[in-house]
VMD Tcl script that builds the backbone (N, CA, C; Angstrom):
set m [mol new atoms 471]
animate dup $m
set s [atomselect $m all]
$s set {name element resname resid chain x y z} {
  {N N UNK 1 A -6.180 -88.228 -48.856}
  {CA C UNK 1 A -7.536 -87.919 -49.236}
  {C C UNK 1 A -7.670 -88.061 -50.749}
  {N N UNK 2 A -9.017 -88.754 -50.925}
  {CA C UNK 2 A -9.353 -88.529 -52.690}
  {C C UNK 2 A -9.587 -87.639 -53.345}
  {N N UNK 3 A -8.363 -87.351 -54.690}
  {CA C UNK 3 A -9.521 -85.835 -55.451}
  {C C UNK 3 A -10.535 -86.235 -55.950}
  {N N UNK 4 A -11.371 -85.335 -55.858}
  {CA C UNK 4 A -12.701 -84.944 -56.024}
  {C C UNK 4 A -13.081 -85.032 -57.774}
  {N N UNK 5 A -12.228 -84.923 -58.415}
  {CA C UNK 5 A -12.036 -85.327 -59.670}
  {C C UNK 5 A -11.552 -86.117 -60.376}
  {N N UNK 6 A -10.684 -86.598 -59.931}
  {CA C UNK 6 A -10.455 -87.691 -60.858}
  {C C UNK 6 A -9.668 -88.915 -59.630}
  {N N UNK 7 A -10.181 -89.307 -58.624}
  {CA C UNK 7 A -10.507 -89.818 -57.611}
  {C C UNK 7 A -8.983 -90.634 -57.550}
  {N N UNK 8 A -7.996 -89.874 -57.616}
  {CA C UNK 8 A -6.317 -90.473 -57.050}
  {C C UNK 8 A -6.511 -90.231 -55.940}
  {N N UNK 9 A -5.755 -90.966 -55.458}
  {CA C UNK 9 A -5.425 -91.073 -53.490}
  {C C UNK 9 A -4.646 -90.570 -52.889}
  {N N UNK 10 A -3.638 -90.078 -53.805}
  {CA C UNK 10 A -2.562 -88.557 -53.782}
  {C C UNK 10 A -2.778 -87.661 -53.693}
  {N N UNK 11 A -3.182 -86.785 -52.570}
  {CA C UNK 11 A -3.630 -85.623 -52.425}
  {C C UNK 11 A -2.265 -84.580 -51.652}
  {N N UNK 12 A -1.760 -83.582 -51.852}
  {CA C UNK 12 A -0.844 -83.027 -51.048}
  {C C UNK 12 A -1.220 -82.078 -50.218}
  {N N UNK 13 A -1.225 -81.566 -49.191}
  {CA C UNK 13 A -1.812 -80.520 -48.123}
  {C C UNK 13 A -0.519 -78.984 -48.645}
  {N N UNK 14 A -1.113 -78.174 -49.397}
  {CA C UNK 14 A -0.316 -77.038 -49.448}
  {C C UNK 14 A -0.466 -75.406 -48.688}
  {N N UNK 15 A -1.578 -75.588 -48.189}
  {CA C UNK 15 A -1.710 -74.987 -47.007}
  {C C UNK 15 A -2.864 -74.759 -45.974}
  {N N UNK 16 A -2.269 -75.057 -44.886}
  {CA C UNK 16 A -3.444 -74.851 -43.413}
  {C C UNK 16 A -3.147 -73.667 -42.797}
  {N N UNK 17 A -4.589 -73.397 -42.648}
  {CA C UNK 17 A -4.488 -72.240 -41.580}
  {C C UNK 17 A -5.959 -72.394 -40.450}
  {N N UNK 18 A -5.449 -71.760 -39.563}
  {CA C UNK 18 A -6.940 -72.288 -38.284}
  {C C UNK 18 A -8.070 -71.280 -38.794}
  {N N UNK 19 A -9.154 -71.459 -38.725}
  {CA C UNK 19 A -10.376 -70.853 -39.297}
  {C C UNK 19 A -10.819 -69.526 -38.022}
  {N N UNK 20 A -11.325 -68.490 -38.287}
  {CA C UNK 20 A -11.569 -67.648 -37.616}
  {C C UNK 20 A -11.715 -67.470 -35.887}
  {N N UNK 21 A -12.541 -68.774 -35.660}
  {CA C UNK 21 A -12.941 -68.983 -34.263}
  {C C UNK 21 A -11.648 -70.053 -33.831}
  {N N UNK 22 A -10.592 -70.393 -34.547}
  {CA C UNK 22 A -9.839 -71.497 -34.152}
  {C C UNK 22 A -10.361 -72.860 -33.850}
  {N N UNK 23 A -11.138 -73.329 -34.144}
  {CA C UNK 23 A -11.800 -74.392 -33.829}
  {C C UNK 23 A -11.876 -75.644 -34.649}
  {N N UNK 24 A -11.325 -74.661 -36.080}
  {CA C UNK 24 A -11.257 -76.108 -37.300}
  {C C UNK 24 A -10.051 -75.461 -38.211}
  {N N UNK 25 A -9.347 -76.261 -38.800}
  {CA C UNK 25 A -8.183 -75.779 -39.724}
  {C C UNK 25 A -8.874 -76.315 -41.464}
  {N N UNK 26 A -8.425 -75.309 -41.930}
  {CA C UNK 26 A -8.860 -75.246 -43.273}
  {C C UNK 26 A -7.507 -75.724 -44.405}
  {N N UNK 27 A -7.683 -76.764 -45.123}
  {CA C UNK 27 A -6.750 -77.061 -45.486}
  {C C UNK 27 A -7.010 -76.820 -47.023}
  {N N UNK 28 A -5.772 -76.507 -48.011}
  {CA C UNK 28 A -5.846 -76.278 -49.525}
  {C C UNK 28 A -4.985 -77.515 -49.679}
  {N N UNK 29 A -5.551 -78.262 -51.025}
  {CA C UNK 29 A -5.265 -79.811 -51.519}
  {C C UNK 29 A -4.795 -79.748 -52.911}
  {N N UNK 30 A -4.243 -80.373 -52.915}
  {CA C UNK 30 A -3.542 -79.915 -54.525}
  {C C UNK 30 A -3.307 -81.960 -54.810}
  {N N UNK 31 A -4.195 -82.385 -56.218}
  {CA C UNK 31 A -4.150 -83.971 -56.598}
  {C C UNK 31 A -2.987 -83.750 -57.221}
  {N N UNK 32 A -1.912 -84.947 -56.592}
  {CA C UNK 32 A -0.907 -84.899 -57.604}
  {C C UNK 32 A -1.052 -86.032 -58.781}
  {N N UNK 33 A -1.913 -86.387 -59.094}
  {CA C UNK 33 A -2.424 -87.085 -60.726}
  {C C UNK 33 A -2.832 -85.722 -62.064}
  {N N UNK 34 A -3.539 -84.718 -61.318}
  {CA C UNK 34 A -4.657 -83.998 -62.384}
  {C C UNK 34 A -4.123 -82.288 -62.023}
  {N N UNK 35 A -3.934 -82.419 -60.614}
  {CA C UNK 35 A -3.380 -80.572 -60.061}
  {C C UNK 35 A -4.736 -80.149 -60.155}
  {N N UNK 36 A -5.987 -80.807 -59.562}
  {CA C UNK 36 A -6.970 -80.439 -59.232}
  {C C UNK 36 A -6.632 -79.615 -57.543}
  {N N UNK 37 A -7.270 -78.472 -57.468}
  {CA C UNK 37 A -7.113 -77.440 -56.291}
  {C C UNK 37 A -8.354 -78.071 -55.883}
  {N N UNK 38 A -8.466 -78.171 -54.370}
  {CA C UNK 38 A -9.632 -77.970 -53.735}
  {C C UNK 38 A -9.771 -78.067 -52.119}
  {N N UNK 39 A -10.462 -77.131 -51.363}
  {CA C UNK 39 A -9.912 -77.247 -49.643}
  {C C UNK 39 A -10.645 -77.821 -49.263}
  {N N UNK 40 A -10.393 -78.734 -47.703}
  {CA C UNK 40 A -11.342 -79.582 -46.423}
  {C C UNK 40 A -10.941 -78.576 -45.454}
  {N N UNK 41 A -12.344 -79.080 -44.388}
  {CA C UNK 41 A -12.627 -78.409 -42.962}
  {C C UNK 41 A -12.214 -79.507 -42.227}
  {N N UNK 42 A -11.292 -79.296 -41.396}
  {CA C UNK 42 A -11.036 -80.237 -39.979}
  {C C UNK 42 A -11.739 -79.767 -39.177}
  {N N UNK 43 A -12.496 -80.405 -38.344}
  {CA C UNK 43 A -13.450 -79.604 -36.694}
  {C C UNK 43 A -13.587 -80.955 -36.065}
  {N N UNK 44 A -13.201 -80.259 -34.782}
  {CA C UNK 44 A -12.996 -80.760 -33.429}
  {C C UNK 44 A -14.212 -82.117 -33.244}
  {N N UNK 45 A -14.029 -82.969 -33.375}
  {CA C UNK 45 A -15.002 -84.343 -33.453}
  {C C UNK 45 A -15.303 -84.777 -31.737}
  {N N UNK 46 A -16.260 -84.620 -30.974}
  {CA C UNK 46 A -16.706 -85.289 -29.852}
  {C C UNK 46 A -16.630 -86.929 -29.847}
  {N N UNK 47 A -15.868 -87.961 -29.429}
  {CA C UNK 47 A -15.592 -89.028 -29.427}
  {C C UNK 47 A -16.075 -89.685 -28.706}
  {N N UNK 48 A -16.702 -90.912 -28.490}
  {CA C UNK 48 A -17.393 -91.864 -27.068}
  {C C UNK 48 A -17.946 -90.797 -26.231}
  {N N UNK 49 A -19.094 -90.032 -26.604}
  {CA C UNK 49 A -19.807 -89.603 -25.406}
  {C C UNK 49 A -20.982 -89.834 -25.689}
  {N N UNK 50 A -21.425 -90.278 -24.194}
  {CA C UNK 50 A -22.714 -90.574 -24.092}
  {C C UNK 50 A -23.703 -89.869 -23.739}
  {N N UNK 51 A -25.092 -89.920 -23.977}
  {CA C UNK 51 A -25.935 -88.900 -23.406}
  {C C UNK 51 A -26.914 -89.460 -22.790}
  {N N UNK 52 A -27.068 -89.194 -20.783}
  {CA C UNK 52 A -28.400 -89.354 -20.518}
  {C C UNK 52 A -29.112 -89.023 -20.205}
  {N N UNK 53 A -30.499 -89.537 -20.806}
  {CA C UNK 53 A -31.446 -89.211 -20.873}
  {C C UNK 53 A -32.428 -88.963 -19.814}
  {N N UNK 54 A -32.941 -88.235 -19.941}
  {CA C UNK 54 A -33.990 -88.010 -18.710}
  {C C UNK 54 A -34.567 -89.461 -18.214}
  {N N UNK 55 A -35.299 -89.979 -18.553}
  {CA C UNK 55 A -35.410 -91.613 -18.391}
  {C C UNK 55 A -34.452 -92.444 -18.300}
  {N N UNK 56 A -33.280 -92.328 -18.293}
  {CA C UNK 56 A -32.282 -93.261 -17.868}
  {C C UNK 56 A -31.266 -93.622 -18.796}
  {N N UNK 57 A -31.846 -94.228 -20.029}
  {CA C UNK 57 A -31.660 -94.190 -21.245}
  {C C UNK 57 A -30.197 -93.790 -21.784}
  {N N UNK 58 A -29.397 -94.567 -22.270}
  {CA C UNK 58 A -27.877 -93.845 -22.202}
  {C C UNK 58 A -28.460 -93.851 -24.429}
  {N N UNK 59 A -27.408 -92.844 -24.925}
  {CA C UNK 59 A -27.563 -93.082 -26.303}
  {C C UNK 59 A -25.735 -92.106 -26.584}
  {N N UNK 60 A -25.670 -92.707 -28.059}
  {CA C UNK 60 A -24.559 -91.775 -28.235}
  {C C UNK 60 A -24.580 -90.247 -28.402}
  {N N UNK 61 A -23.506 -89.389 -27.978}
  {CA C UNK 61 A -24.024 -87.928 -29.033}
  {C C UNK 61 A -24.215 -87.736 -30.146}
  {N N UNK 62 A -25.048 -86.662 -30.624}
  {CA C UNK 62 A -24.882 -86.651 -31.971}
  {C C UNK 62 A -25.352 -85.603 -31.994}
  {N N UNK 63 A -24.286 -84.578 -33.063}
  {CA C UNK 63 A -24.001 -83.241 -33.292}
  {C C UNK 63 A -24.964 -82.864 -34.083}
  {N N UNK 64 A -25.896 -83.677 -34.708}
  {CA C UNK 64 A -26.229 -83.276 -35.836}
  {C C UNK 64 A -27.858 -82.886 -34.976}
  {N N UNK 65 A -28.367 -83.742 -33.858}
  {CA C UNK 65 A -29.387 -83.462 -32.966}
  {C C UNK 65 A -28.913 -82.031 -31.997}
  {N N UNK 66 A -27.759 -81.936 -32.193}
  {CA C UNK 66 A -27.862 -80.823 -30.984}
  {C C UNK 66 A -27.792 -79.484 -32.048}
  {N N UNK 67 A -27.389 -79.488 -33.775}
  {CA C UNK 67 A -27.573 -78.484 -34.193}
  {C C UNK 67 A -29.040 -78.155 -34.692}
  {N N UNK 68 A -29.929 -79.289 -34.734}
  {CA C UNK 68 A -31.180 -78.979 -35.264}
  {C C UNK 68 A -32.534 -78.856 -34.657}
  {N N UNK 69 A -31.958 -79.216 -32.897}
  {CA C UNK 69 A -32.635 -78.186 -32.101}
  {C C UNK 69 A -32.447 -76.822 -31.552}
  {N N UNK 70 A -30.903 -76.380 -32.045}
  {CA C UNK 70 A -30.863 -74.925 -31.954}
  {C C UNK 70 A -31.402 -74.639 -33.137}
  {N N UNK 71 A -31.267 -75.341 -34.558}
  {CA C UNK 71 A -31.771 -74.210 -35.630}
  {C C UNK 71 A -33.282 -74.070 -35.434}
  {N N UNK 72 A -34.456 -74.898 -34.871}
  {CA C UNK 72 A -35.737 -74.837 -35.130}
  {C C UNK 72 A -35.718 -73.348 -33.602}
  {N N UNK 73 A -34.821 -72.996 -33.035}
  {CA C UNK 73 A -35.045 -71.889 -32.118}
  {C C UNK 73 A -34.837 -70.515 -33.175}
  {N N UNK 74 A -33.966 -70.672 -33.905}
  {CA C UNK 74 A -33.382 -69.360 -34.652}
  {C C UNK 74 A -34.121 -68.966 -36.229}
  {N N UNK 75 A -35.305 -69.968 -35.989}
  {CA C UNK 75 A -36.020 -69.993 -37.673}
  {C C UNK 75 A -36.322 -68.362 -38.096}
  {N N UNK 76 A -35.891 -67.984 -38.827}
  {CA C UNK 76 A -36.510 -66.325 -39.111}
  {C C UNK 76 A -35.601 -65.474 -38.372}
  {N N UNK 77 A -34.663 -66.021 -38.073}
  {CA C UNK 77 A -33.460 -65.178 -37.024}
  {C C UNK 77 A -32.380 -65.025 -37.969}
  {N N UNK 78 A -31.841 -63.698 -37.848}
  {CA C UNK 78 A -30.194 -63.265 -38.953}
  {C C UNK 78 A -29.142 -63.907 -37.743}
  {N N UNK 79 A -28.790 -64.727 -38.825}
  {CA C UNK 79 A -27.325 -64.942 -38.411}
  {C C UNK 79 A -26.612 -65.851 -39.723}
  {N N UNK 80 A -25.396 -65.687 -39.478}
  {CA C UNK 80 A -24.645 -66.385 -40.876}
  {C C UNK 80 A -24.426 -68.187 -40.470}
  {N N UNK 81 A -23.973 -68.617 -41.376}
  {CA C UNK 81 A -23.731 -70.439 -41.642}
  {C C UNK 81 A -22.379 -70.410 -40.462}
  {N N UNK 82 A -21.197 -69.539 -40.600}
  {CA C UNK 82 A -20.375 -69.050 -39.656}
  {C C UNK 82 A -20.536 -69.026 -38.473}
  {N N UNK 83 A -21.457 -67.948 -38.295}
  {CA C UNK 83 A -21.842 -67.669 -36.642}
  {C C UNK 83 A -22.321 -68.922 -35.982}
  {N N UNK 84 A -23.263 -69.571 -36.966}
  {CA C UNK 84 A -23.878 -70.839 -36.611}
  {C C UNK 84 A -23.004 -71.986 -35.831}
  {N N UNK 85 A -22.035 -72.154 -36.783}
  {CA C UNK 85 A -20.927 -73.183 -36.544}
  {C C UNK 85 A -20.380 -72.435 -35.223}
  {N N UNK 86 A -19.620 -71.601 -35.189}
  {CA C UNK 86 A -19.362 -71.014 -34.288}
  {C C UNK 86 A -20.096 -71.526 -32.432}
  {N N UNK 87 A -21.028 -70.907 -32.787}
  {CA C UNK 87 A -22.017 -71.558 -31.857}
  {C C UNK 87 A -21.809 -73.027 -31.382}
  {N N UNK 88 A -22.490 -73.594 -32.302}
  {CA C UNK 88 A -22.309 -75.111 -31.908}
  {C C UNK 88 A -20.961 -75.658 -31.510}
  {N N UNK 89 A -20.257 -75.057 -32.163}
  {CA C UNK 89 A -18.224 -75.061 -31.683}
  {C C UNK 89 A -18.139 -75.099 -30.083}
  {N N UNK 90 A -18.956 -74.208 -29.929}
  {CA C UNK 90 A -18.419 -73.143 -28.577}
  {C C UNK 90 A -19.265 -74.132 -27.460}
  {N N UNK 91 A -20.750 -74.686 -27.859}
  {CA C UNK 91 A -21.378 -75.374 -27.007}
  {C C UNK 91 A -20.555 -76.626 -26.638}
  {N N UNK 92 A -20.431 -76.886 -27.992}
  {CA C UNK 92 A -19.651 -78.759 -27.843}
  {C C UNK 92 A -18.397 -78.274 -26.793}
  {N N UNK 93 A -17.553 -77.689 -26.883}
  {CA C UNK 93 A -16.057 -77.466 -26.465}
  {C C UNK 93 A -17.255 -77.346 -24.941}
  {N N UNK 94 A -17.985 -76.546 -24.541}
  {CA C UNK 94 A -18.289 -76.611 -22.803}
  {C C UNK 94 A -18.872 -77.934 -22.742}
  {N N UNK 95 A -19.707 -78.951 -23.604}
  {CA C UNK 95 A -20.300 -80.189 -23.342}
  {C C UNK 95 A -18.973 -81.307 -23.283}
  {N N UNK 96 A -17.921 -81.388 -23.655}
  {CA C UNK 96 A -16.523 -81.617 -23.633}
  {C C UNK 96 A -15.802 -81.398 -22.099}
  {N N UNK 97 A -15.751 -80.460 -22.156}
  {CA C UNK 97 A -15.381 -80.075 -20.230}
  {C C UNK 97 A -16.410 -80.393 -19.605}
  {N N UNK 98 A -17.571 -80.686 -19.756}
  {CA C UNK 98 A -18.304 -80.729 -19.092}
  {C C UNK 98 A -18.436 -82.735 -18.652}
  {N N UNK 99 A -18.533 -83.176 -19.809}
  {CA C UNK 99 A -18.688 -84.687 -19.351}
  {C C UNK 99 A -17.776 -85.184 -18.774}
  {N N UNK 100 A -18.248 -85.947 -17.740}
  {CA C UNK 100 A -17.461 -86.123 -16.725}
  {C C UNK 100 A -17.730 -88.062 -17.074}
  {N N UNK 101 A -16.330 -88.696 -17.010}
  {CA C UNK 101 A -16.346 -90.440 -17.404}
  {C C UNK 101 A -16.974 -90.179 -18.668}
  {N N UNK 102 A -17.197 -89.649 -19.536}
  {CA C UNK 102 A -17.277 -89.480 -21.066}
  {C C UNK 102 A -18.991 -89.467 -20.966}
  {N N UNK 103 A -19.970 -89.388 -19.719}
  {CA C UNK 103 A -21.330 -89.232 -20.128}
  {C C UNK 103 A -21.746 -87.178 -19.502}
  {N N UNK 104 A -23.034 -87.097 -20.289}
  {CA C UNK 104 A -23.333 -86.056 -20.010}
  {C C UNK 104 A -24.765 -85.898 -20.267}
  {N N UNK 105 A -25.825 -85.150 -18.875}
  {CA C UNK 105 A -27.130 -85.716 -19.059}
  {C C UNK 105 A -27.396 -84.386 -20.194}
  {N N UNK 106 A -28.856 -84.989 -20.643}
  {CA C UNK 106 A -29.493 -83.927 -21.396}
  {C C UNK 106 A -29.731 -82.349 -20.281}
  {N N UNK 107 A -29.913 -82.621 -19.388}
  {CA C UNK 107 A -30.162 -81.372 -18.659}
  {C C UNK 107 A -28.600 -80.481 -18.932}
  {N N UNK 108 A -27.927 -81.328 -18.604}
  {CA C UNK 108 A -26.147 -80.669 -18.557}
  {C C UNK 108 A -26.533 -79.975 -20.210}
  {N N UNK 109 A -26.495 -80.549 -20.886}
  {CA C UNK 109 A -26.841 -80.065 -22.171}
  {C C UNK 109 A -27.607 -79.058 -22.704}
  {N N UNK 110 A -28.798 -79.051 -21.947}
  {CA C UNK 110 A -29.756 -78.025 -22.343}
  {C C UNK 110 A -29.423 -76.492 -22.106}
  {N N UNK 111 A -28.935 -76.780 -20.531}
  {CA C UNK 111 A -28.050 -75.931 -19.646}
  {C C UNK 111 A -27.141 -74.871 -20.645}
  {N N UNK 112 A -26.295 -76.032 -20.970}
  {CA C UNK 112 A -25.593 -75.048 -21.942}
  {C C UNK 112 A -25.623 -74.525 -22.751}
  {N N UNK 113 A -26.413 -75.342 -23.966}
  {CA C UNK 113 A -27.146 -74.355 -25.020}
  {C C UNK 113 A -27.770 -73.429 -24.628}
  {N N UNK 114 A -28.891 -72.977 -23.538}
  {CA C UNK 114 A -29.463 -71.808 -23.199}
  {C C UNK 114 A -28.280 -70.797 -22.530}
  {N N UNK 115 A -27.291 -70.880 -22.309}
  {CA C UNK 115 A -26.101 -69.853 -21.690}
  {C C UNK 115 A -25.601 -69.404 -22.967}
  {N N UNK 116 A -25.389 -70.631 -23.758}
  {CA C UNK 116 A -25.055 -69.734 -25.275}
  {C C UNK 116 A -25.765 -69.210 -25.874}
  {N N UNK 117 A -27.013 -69.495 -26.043}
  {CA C UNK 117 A -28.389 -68.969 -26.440}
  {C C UNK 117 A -28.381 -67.872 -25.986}
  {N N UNK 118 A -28.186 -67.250 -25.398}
  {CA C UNK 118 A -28.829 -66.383 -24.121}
  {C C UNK 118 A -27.993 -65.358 -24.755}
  {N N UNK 119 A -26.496 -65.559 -24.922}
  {CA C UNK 119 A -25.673 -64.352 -25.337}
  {C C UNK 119 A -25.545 -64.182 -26.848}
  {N N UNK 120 A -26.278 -65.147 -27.933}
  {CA C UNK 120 A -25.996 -65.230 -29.341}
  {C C UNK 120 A -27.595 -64.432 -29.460}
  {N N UNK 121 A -28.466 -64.823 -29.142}
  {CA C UNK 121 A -30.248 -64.565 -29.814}
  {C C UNK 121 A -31.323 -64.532 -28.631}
  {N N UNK 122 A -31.480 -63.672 -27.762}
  {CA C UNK 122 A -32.077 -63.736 -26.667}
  {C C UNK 122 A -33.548 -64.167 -27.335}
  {N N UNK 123 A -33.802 -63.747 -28.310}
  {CA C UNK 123 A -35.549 -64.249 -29.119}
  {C C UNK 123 A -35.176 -66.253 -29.113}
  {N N UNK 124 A -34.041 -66.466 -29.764}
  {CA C UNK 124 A -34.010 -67.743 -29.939}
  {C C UNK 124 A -33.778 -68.595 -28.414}
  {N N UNK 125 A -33.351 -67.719 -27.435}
  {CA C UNK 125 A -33.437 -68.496 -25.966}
  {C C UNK 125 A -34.476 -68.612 -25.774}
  {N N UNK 126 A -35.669 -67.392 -25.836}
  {CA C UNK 126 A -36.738 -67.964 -24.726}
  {C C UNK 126 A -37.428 -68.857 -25.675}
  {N N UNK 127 A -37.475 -69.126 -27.054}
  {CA C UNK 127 A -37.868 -70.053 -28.196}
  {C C UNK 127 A -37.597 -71.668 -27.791}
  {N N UNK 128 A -35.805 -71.524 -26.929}
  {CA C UNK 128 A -35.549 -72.709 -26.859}
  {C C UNK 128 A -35.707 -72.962 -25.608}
  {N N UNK 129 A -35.690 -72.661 -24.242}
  {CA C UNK 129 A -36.157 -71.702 -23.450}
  {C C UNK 129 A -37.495 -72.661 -23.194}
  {N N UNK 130 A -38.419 -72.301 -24.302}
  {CA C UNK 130 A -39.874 -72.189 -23.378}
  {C C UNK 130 A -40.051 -73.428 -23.961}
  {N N UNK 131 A -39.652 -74.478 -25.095}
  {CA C UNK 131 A -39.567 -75.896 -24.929}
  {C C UNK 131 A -39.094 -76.646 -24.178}
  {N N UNK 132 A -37.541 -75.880 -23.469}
  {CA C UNK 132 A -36.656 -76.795 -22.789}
  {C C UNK 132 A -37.179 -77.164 -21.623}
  {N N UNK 133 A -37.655 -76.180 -20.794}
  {CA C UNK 133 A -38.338 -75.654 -19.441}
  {C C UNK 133 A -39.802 -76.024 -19.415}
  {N N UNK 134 A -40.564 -76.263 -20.756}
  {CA C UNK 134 A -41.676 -76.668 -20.866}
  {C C UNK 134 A -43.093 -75.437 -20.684}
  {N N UNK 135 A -42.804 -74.501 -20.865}
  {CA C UNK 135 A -43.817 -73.591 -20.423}
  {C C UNK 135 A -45.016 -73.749 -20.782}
  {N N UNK 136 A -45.756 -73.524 -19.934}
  {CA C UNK 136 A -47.167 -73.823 -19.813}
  {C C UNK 136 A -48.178 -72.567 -19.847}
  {N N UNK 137 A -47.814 -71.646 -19.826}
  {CA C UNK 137 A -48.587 -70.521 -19.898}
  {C C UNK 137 A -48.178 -69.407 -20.131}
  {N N UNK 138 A -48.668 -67.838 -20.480}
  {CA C UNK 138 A -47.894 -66.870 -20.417}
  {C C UNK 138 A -47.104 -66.536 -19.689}
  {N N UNK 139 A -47.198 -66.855 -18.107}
  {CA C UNK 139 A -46.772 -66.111 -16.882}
  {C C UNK 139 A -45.476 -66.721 -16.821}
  {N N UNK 140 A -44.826 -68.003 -17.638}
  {CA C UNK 140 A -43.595 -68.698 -17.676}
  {C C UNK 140 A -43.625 -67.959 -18.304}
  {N N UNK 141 A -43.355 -67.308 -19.535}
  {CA C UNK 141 A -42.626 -66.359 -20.056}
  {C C UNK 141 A -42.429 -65.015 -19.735}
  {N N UNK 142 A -43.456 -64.001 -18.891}
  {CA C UNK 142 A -43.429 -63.667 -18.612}
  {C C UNK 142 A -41.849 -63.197 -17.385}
  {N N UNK 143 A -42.080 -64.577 -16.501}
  {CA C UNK 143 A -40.580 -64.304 -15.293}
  {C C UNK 143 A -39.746 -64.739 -16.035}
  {N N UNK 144 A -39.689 -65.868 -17.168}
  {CA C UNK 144 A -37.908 -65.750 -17.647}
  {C C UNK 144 A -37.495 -64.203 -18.493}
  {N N UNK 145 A -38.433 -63.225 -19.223}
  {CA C UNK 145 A -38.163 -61.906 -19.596}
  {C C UNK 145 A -37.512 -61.110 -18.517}
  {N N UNK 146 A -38.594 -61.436 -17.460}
  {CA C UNK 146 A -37.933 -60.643 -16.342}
  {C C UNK 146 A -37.003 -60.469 -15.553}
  {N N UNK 147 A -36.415 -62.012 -15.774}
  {CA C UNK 147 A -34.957 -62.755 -15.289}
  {C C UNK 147 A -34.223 -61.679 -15.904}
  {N N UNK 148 A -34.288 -62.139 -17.402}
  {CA C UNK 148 A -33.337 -61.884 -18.325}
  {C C UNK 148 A -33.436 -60.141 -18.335}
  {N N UNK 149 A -33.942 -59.245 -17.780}
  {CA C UNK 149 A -33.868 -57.916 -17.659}
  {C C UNK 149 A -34.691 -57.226 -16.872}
  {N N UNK 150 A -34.004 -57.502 -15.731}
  {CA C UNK 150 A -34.559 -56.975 -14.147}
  {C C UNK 150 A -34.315 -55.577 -14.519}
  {N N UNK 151 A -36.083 -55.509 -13.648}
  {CA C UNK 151 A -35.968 -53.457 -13.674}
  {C C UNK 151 A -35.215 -52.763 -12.782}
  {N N UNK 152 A -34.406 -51.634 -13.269}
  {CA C UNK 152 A -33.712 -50.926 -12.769}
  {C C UNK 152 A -34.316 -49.863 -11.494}
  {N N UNK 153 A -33.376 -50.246 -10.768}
  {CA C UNK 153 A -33.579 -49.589 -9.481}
  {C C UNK 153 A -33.174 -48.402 -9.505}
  {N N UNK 154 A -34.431 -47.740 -8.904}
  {CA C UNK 154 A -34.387 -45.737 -8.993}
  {C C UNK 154 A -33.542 -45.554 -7.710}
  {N N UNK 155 A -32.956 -44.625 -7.801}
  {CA C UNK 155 A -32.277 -44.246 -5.760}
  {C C UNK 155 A -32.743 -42.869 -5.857}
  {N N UNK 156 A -33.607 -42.590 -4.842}
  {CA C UNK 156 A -33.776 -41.341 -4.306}
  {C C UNK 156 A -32.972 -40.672 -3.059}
  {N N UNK 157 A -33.266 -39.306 -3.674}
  {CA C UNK 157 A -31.890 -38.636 -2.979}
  {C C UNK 157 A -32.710 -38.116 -1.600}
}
mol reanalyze $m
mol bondsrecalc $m
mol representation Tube
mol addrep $m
């Protein structure tokens, strides 16, 4: 790898360690021209997968579409740059098991983001939720609330 400063091609790896969620290793770089310090993120790269489309339509994945329709769900929502990654970590790794001959439809997809959704930001599920599903009126939101927290049953004695 190049330093970042004074752009030698000698870079030495002096230490990795796996990042919190295990999902990417964090490496410290030391240029042996200058002894410029500075660390990279390794994360798990999705390779040849395809995505299809509701219309038929095959296209490649791309991580960068599947993080910026979860972020327009979580706008005004607390959560850290961390948790975030995290997330998207956790989706890709089930869209991974999940494609089967290296394709995987958008539904398979949506699927899963709302299961992760569901347990990270229940506000940002039915957000993503009531685009994915298409809702058309209150009463769609209405039964997915109700899904998501069926009233408790009284027992009389």
């Amino acid at each position: 790898m190049f330093c970042p400063v004074c752009n030698h091609k000698d870079t030495n790896v002096v230490d990795s360690r796996l990042s919190g969620n295990g999902l990417c290793v964090r490496r410290r770089r030391c240029c042996n021209k200058c002894g410029f310090r500075f660390s990279t993120l390794e994360e798990m790269q999705i390779l040849e997968l395809t995505v299809v489309k509701r219309d038929g339509r095959h296209e490649a994945y791309n991580r960068d579409k599947l993080a910026n329709g979860i972020i327009h769900s979580l706008e005004k929502r607390s959560y850290t740059e961390e948790e975030f990654k995290q997330l998207i970590n956790k989706i890709e790794r089930d869209i991974q098991k999940r494609a089967a001959h290296n394709e995987i439809t958008t539904k398979e997809i949506g699927e899963l983001v709302m299961k992760h959704l569901e347990k990270f930001d229940k506000v940002a599920y039915i957000r993503f939720a009531s685009v994915y599903r298409q809702f058309t009126d209150v009463n769609s939101f209405q039964k997915e609330l109700r899904r998501m927290s069926p009233a408790k049953k009284i027992h009389k004695k």
